[in-house]
Backbone as JSON, one array per atom type, in Angstrom:
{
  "sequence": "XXXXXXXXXXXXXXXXXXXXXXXXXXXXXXXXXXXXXXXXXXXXXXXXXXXXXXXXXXXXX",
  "N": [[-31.46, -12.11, -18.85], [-34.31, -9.71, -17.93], [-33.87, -7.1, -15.36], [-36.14, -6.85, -14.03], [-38.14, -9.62, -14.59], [-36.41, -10.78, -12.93], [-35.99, -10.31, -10.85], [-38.95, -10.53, -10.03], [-39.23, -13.5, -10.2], [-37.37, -14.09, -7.61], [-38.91, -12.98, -6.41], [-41.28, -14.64, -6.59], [-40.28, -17.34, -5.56], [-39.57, -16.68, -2.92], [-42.22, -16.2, -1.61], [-42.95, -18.8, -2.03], [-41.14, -19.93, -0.16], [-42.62, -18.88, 1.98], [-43.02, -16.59, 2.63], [-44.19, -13.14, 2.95], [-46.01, -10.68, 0.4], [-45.01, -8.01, 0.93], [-42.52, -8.76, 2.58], [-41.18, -9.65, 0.9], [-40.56, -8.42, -0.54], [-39.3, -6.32, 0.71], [-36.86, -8.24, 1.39], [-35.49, -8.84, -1.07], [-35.03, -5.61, -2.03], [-33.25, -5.09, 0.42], [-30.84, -7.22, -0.04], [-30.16, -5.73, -2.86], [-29.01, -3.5, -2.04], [-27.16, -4.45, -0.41], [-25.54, -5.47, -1.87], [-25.04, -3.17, -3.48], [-23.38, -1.97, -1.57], [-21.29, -3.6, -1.22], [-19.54, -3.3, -3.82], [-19.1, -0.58, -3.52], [-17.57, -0.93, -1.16], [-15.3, -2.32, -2.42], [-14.4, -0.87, -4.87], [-13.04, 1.24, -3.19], [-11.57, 0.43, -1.9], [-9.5, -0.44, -3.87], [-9.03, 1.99, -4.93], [-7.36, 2.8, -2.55], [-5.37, 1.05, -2.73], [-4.17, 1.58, -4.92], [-3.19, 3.92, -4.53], [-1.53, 3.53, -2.35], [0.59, 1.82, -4.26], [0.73, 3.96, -5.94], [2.45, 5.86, -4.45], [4.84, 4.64, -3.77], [4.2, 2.7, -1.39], [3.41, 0.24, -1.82], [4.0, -2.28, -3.34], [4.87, -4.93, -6.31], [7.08, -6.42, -5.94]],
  "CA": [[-32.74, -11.95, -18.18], [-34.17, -8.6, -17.55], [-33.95, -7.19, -14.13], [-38.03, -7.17, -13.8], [-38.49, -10.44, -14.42], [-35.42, -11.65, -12.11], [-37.17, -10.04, -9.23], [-40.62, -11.65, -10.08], [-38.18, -15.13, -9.6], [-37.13, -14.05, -6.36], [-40.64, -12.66, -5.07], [-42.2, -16.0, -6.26], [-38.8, -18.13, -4.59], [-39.82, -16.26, -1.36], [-43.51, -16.72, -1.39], [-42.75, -20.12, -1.91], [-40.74, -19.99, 0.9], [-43.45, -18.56, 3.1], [-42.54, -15.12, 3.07], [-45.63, -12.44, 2.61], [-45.09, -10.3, -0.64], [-43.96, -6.67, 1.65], [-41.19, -9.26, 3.27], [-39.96, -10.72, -0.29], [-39.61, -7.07, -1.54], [-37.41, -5.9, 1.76], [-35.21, -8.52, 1.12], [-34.73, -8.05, -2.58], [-34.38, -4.16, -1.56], [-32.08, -5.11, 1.16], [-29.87, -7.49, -1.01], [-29.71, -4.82, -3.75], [-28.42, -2.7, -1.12], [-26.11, -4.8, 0.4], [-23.98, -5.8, -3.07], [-24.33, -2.09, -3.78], [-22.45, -1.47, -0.59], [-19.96, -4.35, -1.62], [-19.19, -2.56, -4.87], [-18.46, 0.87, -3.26], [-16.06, -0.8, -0.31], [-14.53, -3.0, -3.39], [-13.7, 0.58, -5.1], [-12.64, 2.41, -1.96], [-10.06, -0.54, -1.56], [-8.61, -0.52, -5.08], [-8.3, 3.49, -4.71], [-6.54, 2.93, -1.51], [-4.41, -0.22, -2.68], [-3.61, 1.95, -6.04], [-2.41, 5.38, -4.19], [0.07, 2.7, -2.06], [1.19, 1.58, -5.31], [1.51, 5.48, -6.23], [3.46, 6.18, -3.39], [5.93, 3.7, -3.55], [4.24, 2.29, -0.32], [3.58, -1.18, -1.91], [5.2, -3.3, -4.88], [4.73, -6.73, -6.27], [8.24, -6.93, -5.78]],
  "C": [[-32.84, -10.49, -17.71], [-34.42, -8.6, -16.31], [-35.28, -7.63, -13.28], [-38.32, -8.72, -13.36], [-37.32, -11.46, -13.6], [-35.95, -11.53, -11.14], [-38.31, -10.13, -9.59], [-39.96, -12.65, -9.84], [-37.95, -15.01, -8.38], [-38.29, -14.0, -5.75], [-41.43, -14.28, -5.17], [-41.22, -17.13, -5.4], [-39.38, -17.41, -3.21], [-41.23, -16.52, -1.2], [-43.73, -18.32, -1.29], [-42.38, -20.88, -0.5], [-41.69, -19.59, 2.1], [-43.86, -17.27, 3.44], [-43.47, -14.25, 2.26], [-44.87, -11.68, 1.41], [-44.58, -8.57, -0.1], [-42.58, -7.46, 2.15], [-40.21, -9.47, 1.61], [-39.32, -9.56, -0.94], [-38.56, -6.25, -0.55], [-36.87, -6.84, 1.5], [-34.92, -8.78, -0.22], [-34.21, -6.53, -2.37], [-33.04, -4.59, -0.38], [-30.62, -6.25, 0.55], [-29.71, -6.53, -1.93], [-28.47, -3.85, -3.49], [-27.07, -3.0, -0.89], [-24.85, -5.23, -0.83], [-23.89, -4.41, -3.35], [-23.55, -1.57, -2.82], [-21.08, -2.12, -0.76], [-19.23, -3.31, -2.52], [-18.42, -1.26, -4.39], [-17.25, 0.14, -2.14], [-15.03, -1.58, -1.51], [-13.48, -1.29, -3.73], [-13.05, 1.1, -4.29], [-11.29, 1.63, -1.81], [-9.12, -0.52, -2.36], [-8.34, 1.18, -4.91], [-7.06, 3.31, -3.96], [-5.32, 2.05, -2.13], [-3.72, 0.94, -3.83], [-2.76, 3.15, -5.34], [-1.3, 4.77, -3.62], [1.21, 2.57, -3.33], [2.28, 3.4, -5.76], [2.34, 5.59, -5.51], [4.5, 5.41, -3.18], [5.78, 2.7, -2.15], [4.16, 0.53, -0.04], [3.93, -1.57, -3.41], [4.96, -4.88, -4.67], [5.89, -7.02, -6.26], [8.96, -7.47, -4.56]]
}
């Protein structure tokens, strides 16, 4: 499914719900947001977990 018509699914799922169509598009914009913030602390963690690794500071052993 292309992205377009995933968010037309959501905006009509929220209108449904009650929610005017400026509210349904802040919270599609603010979910977008909020997994792209997941994504970057995901990364930031595997950097960090990997330089331990480098450093001899952690081991699956």
């Amino acid at each position: 499914m292309k992205q377009q018509q995933y968010v037309d699914l959501l905006v009509d799922a929220l209108l449904d719900e009650g929610f005017t169509l400026d509210e349904s598009l802040k919270l599609i914009q603010l979910q977008e947001k909020y997994e792209e913030q997941i994504l970057i602390e995901e990364t930031n963690h595997h950097r960090f977990v990997r330089w331990l690794v480098e450093h001899g500071r952690l081991s699956d052993w």
